[in-house]
N, CA, C and O atoms as a GROMACS GRO file, in nm:
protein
  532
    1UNK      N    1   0.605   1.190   1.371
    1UNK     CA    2   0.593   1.108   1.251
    1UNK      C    3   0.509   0.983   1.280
    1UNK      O    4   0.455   0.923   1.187
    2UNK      N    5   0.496   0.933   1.440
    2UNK     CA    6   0.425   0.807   1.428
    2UNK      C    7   0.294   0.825   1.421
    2UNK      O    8   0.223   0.745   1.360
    3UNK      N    9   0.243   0.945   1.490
    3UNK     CA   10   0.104   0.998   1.535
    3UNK      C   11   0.053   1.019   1.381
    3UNK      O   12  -0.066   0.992   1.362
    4UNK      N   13   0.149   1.077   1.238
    4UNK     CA   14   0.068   1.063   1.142
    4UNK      C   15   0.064   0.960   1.035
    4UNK      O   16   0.003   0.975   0.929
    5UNK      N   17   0.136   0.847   1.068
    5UNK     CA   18   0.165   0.737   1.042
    5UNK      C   19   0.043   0.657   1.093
    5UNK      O   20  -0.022   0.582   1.021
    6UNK      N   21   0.019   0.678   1.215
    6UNK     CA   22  -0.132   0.620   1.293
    6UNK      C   23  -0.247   0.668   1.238
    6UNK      O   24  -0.345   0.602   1.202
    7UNK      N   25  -0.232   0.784   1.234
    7UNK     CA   26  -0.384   0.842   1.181
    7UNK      C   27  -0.395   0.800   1.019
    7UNK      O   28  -0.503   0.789   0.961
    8UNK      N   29  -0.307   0.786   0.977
    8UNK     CA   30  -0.322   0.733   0.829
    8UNK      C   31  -0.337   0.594   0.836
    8UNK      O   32  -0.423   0.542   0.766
    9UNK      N   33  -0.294   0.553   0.882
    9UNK     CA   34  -0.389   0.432   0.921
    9UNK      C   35  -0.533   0.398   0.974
    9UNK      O   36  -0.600   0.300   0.943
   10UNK      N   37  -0.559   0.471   1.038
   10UNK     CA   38  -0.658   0.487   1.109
   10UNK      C   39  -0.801   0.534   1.019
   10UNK      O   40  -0.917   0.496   1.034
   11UNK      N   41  -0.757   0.608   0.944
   11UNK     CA   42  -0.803   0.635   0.869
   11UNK      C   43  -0.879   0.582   0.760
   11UNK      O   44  -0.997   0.585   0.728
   12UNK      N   45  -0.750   0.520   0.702
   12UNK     CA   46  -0.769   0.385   0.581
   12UNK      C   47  -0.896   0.283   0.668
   12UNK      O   48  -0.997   0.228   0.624
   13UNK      N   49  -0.853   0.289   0.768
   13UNK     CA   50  -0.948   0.163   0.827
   13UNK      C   51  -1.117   0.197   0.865
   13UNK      O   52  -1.204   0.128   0.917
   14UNK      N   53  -1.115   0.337   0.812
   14UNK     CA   54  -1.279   0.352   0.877
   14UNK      C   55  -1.413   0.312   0.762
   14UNK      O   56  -1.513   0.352   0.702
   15UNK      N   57  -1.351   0.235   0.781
   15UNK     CA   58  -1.468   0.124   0.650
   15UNK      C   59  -1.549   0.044   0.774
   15UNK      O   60  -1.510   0.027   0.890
   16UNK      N   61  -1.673   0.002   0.711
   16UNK     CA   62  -1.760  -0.108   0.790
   16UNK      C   63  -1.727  -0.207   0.818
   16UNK      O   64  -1.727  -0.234   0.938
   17UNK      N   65  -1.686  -0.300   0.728
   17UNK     CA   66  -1.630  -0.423   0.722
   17UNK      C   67  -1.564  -0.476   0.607
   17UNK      O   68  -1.523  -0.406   0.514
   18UNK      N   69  -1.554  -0.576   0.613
   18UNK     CA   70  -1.430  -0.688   0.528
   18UNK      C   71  -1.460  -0.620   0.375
   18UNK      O   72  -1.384  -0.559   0.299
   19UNK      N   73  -1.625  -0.666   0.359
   19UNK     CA   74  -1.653  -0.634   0.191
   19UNK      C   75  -1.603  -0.480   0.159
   19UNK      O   76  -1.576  -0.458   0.041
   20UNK      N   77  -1.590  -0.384   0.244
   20UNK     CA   78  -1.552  -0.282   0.169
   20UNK      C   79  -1.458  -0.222   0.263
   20UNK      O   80  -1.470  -0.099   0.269
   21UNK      N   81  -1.369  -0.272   0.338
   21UNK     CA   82  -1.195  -0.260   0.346
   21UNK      C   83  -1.130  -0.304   0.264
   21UNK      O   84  -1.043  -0.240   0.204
   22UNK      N   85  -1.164  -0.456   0.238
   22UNK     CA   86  -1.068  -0.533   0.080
   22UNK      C   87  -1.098  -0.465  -0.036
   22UNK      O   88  -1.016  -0.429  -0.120
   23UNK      N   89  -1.240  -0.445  -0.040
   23UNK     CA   90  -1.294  -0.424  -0.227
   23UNK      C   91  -1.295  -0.333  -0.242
   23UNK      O   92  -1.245  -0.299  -0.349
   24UNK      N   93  -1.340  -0.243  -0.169
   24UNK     CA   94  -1.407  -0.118  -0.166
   24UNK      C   95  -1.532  -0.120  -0.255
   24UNK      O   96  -1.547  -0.054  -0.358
   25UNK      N   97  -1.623  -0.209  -0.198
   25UNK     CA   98  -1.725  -0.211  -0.234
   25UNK      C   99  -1.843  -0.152  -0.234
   25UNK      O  100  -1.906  -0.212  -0.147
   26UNK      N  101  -1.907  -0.075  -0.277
   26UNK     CA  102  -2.016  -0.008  -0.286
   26UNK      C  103  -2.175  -0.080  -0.254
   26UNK      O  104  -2.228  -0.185  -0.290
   27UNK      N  105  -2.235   0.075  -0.135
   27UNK     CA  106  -2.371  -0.006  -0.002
   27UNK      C  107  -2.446  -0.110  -0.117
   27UNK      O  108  -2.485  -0.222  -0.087
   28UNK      N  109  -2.459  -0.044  -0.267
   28UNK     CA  110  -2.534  -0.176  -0.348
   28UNK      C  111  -2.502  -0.329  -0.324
   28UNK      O  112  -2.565  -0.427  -0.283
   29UNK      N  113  -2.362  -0.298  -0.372
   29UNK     CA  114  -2.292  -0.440  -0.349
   29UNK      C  115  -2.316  -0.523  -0.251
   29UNK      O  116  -2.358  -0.638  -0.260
   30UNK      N  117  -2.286  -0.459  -0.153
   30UNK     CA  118  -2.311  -0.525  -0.025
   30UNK      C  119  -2.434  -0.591  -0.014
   30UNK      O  120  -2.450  -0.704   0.031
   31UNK      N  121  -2.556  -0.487  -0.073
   31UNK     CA  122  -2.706  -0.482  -0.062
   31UNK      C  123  -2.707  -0.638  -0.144
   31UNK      O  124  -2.727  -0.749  -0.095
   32UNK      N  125  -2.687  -0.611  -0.245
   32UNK     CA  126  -2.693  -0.770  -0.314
   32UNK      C  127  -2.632  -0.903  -0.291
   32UNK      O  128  -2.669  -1.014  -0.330
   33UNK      N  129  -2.490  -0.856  -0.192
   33UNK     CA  130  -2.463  -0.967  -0.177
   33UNK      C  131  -2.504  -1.069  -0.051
   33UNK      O  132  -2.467  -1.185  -0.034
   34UNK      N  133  -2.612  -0.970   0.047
   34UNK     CA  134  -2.672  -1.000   0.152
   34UNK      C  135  -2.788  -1.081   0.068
   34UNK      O  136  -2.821  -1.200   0.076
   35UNK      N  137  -2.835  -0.983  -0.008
   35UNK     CA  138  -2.970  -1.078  -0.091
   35UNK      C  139  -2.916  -1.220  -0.136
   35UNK      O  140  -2.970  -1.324  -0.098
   36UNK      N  141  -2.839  -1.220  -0.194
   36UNK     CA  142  -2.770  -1.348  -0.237
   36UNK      C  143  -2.773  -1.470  -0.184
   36UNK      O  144  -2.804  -1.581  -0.228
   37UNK      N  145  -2.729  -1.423  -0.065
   37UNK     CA  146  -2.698  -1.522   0.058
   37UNK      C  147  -2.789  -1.572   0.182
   37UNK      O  148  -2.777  -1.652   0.275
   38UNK      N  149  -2.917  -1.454   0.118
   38UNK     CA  150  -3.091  -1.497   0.226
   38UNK      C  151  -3.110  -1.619   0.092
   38UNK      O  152  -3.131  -1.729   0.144
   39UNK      N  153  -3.108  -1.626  -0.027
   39UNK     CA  154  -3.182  -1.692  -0.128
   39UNK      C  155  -3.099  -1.867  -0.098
   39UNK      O  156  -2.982  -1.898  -0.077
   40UNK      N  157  -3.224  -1.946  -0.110
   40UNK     CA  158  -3.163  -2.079  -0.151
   40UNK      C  159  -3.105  -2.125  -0.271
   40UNK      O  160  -3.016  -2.208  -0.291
   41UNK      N  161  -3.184  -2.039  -0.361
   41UNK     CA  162  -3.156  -2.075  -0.491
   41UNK      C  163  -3.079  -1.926  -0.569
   41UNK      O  164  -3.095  -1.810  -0.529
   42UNK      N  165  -2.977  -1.981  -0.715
   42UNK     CA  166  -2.947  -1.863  -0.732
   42UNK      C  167  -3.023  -1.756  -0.803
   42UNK      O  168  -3.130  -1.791  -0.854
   43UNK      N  169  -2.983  -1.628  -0.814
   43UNK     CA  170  -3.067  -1.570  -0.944
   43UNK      C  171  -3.006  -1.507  -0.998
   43UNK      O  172  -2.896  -1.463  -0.963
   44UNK      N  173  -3.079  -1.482  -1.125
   44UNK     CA  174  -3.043  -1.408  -1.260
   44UNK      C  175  -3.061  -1.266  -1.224
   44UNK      O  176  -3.114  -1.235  -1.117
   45UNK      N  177  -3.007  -1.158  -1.332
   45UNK     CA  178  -2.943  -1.035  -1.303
   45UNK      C  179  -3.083  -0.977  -1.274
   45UNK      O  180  -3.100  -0.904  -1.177
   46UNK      N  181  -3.169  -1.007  -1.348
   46UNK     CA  182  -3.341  -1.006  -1.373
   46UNK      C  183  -3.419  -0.989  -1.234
   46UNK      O  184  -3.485  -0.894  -1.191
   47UNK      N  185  -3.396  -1.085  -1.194
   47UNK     CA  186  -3.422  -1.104  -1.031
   47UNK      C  187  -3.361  -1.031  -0.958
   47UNK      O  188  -3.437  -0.987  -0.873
   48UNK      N  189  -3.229  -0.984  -0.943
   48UNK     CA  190  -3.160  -0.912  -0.852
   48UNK      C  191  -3.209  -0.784  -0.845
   48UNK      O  192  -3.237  -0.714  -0.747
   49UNK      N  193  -3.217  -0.755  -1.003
   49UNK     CA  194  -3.274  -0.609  -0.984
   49UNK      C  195  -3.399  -0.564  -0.975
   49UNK      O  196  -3.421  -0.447  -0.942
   50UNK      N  197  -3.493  -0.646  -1.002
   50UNK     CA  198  -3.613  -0.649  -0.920
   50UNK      C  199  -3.641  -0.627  -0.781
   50UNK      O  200  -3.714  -0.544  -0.727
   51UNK      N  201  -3.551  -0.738  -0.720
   51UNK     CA  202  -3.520  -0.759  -0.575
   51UNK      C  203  -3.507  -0.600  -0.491
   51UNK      O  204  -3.573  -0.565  -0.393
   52UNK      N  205  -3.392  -0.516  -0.570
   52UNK     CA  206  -3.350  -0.429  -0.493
   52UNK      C  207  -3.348  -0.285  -0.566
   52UNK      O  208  -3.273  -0.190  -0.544
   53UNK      N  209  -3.494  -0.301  -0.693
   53UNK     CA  210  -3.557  -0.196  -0.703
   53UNK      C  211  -3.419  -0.124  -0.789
   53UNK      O  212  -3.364  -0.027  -0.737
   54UNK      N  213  -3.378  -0.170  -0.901
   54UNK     CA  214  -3.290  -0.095  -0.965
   54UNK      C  215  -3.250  -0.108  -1.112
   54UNK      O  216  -3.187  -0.210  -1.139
   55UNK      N  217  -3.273  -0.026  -1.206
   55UNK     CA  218  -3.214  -0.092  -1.332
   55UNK      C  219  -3.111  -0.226  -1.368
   55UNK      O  220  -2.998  -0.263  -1.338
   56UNK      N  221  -3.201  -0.263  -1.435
   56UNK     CA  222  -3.074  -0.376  -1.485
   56UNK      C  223  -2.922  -0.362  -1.482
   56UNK      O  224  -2.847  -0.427  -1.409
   57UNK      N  225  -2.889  -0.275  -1.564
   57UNK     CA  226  -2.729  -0.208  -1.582
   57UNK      C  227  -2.654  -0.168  -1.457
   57UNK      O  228  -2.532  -0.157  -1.441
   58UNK      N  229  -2.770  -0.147  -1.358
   58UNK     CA  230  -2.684  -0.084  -1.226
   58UNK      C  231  -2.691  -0.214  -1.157
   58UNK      O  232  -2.590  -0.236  -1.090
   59UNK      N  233  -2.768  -0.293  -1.155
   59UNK     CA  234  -2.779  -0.456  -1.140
   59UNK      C  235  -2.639  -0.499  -1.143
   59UNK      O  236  -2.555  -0.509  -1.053
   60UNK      N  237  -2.634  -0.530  -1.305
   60UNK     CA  238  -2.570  -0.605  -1.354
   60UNK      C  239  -2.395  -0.588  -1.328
   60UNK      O  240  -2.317  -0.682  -1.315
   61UNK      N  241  -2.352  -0.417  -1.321
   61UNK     CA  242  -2.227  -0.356  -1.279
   61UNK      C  243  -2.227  -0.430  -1.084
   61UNK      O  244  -2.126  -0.464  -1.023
   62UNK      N  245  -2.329  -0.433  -1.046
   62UNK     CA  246  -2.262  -0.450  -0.919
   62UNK      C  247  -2.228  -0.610  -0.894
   62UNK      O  248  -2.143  -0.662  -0.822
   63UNK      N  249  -2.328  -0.669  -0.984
   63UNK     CA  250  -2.240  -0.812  -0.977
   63UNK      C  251  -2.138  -0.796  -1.026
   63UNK      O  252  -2.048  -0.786  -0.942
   64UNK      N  253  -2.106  -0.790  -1.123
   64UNK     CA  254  -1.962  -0.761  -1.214
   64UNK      C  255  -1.881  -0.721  -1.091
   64UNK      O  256  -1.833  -0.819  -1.034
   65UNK      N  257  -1.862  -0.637  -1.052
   65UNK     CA  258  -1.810  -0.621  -0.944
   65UNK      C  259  -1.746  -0.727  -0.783
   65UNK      O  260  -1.635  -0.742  -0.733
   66UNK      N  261  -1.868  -0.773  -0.753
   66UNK     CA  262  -1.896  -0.898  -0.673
   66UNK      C  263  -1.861  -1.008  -0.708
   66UNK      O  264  -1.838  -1.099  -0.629
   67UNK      N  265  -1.846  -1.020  -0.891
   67UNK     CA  266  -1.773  -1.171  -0.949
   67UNK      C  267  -1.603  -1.137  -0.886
   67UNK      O  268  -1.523  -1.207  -0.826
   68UNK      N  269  -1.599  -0.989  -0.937
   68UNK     CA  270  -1.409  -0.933  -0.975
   68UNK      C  271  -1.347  -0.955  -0.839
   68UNK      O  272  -1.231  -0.990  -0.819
   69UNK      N  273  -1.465  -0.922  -0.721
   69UNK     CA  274  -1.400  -0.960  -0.589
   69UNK      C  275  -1.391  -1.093  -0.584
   69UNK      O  276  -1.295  -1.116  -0.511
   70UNK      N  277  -1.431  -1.183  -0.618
   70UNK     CA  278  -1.456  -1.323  -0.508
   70UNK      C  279  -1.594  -1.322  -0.434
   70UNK      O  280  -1.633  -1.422  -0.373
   71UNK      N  281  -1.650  -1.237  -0.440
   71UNK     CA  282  -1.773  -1.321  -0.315
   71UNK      C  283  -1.905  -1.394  -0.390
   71UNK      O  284  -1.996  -1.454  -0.334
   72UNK      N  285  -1.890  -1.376  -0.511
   72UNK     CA  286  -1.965  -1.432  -0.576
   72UNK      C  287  -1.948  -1.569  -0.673
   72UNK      O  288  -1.834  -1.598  -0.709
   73UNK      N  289  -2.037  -1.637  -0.707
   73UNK     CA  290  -1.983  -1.712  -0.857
   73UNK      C  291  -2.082  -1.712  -0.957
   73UNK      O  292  -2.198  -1.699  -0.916
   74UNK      N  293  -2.065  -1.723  -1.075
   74UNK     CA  294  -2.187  -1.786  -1.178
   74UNK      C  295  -2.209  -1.877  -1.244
   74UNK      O  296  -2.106  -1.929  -1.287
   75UNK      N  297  -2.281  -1.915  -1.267
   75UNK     CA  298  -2.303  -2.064  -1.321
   75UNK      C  299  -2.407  -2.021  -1.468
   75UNK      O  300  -2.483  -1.924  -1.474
   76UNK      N  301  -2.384  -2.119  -1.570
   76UNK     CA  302  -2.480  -2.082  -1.653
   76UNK      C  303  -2.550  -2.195  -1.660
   76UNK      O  304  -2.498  -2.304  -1.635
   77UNK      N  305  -2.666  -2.182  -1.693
   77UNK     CA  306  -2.825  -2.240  -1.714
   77UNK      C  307  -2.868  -2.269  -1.862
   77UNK      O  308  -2.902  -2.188  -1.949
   78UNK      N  309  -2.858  -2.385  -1.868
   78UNK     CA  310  -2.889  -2.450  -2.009
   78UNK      C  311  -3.046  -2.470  -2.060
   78UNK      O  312  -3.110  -2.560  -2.005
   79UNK      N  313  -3.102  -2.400  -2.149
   79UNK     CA  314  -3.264  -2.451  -2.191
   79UNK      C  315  -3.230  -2.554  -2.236
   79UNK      O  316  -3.114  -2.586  -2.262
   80UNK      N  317  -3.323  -2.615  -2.251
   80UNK     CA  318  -3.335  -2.756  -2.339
   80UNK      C  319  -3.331  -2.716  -2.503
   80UNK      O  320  -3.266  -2.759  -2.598
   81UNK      N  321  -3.399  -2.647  -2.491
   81UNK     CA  322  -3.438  -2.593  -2.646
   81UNK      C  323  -3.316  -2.520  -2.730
   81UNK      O  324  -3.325  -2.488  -2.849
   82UNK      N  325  -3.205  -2.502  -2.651
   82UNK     CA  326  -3.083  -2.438  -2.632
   82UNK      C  327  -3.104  -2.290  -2.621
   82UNK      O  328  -3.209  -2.226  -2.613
   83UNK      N  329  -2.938  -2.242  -2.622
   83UNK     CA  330  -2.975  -2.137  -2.526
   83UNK      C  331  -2.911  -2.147  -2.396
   83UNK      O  332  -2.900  -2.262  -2.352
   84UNK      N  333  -2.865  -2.045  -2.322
   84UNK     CA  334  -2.851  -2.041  -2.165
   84UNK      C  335  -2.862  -1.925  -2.107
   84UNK      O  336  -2.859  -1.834  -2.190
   85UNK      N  337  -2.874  -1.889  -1.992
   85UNK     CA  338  -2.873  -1.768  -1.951
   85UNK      C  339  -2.791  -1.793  -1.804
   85UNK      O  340  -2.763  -1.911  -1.780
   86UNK      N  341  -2.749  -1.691  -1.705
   86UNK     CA  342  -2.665  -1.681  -1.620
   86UNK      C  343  -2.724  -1.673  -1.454
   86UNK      O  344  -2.785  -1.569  -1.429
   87UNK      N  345  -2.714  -1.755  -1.358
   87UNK     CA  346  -2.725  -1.722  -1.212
   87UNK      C  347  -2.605  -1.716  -1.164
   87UNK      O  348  -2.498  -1.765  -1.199
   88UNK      N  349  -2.646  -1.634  -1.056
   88UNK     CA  350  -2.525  -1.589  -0.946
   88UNK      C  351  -2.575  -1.648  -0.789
   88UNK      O  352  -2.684  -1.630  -0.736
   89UNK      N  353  -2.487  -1.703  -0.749
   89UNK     CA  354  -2.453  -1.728  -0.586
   89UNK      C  355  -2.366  -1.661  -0.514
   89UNK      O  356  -2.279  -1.595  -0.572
   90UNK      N  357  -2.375  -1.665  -0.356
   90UNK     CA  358  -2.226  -1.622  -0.292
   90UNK      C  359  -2.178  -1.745  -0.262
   90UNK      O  360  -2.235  -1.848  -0.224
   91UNK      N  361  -2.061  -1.719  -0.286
   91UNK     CA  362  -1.921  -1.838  -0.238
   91UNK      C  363  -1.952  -1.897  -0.100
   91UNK      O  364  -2.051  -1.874  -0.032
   92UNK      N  365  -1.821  -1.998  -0.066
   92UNK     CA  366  -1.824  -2.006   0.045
   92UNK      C  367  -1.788  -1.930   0.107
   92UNK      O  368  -1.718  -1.846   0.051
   93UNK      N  369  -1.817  -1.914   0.271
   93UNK     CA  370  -1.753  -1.783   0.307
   93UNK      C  371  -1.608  -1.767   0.402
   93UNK      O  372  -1.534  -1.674   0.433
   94UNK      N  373  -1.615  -1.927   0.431
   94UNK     CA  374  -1.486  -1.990   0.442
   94UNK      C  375  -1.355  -1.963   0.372
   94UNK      O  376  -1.242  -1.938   0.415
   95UNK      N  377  -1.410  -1.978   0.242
   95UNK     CA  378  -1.315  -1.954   0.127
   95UNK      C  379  -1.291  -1.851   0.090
   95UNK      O  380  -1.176  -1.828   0.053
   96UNK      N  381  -1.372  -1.771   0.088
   96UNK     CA  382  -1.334  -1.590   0.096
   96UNK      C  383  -1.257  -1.587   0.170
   96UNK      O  384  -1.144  -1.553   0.136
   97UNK      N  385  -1.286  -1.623   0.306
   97UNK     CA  386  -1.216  -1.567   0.468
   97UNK      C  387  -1.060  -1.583   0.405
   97UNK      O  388  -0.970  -1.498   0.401
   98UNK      N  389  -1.061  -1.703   0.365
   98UNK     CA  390  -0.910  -1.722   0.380
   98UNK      C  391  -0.857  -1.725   0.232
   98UNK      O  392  -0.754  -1.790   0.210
   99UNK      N  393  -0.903  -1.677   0.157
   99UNK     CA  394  -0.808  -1.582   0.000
   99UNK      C  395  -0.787  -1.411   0.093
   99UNK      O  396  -0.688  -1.340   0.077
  100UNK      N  397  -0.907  -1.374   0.189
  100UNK     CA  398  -0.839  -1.240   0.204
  100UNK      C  399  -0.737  -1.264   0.331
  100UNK      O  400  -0.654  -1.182   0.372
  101UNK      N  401  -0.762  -1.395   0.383
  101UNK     CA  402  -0.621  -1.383   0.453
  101UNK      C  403  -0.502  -1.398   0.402
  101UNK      O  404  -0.397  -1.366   0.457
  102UNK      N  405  -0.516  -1.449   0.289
  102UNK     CA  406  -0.372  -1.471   0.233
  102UNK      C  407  -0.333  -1.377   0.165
  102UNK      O  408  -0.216  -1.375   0.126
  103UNK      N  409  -0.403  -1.296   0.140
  103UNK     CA  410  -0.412  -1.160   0.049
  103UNK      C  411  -0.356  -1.056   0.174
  103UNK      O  412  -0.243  -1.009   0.172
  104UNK      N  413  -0.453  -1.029   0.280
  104UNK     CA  414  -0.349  -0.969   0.375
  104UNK      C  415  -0.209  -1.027   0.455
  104UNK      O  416  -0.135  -0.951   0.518
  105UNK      N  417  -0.185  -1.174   0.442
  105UNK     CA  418  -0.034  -1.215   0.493
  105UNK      C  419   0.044  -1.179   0.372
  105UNK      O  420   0.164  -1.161   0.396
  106UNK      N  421   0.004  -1.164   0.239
  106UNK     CA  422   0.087  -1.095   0.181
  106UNK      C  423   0.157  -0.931   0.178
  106UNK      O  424   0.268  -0.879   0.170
  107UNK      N  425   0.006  -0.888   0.191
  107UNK     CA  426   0.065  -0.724   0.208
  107UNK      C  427   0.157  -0.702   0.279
  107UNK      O  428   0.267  -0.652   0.253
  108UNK      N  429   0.073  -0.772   0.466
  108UNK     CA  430   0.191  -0.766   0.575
  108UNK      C  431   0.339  -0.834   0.496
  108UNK      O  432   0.427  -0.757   0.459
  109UNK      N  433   0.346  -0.924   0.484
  109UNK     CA  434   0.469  -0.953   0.380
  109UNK      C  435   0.594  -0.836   0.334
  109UNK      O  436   0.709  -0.817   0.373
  110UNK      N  437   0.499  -0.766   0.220
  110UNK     CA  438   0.552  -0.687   0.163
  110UNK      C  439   0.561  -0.588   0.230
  110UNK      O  440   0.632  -0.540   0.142
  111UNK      N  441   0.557  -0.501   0.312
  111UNK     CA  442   0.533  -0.404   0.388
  111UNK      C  443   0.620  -0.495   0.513
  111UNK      O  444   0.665  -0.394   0.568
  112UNK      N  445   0.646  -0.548   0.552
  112UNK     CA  446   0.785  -0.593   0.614
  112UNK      C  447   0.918  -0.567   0.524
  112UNK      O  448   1.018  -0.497   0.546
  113UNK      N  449   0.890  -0.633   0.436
  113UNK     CA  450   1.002  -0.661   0.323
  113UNK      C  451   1.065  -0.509   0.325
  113UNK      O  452   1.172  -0.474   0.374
  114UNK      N  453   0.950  -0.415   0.244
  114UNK     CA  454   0.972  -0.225   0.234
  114UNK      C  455   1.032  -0.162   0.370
  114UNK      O  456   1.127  -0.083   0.363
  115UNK      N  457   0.971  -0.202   0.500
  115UNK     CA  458   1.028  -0.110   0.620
  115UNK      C  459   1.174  -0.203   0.648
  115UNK      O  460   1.252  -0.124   0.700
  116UNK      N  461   1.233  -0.323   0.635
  116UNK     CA  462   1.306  -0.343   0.649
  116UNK      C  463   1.441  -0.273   0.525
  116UNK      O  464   1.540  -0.210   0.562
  117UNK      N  465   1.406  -0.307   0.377
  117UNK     CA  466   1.477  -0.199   0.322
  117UNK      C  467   1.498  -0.054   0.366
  117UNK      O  468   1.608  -0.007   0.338
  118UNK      N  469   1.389   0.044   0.449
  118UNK     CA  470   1.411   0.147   0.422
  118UNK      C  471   1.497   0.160   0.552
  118UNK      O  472   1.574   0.256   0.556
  119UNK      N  473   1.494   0.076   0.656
  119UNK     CA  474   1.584   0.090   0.794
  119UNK      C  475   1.730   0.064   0.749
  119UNK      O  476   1.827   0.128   0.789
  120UNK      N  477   1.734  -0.049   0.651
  120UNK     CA  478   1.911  -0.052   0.621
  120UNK      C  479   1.942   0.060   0.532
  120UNK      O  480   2.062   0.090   0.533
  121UNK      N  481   1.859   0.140   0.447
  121UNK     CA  482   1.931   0.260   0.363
  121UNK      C  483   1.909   0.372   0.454
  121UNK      O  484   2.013   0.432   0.424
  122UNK      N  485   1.859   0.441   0.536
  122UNK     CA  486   1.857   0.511   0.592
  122UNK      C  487   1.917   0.507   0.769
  122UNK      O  488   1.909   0.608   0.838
  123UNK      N  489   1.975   0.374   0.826
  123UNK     CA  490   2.045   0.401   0.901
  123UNK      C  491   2.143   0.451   0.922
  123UNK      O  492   2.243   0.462   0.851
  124UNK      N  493   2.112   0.505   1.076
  124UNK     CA  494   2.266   0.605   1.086
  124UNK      C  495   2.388   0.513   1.111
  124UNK      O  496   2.501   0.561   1.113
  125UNK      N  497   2.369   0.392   1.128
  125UNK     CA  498   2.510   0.298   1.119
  125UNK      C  499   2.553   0.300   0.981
  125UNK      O  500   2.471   0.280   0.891
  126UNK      N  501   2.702   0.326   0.952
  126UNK     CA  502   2.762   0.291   0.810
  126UNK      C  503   2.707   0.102   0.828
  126UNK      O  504   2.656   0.041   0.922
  127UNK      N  505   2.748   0.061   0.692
  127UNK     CA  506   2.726  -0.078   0.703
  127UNK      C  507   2.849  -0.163   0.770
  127UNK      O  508   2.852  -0.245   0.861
  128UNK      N  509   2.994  -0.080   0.644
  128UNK     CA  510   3.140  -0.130   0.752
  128UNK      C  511   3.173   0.004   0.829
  128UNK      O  512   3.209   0.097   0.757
  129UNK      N  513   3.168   0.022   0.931
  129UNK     CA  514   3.203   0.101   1.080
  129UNK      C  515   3.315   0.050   1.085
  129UNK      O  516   3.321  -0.073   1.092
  130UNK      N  517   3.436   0.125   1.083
  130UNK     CA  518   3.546   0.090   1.149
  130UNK      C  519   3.568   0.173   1.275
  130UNK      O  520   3.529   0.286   1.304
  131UNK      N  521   3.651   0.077   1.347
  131UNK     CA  522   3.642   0.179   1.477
  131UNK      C  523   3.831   0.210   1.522
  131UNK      O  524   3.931   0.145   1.554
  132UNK      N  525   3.790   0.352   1.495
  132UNK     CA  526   3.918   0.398   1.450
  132UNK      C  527   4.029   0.353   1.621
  132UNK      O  528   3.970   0.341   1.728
  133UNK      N  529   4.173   0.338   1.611
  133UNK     CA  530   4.214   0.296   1.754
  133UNK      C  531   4.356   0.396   1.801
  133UNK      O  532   4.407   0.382   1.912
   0.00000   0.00000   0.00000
């Protein structure tokens, strides 16, 4: 039982890295959010998908995506003439680091909390043991 307890783990874990163990983020995503983070300045969905050679809509879903995680933010852009339109940045990465740490001290959390329930209902100790004399 531990050996497939391990491999299921093991398993779960054969992701690249952080962005798509937490998110399960898709190579676009990633693709853009590297672009993101070469740029000084931010850009519009316009630009992104230019950048990385892809319809707007498939653009625009992978930010959407990249906002829903955290690694991104947007800001909107005011004309003078009125009007605004939308840029995107990546976050700090500081601040990511440590929402997904707190995000995984929770799981571990809960997943303590669960194996400790399932050891007191399924032990072979009664709870009151009397010991007969």
């Amino acid at each position: 039982m531990a050996n497939s307890m391990n491999e299921m783990l093991r398993q779960d874990m054969e992701c690249e890295g952080l962005l798509e163990c937490f998110h399960d983020l898709k190579e676009l995503d990633k693709e853009i959010f590297q672009l993101l983070s070469d740029y000084e300045e931010p850009l519009t969905v316009d630009e992104i998908a230019d950048e990385v050679d892809r319809e707007r809509t498939t653009a625009y879903r992978s930010v959407q995506r990249l906002l829903q995680a955290g690694f991104i933010q947007k800001e909107q852009v005011n004309y003078e003439q009125g009007g605004y339109y939308h840029v995107y940045r990546p976050r700090d990465g500081g601040e990511v680091a440590q929402e997904m740490q707190r995000t995984l001290n929770e799981w571990y959390a809960q997943m303590g909390q669960l194996i400790g329930e399932f050891g007191e209902k399924y032990s072979d100790q009664p709870e009151s043991a009397t010991v007969e004399g």
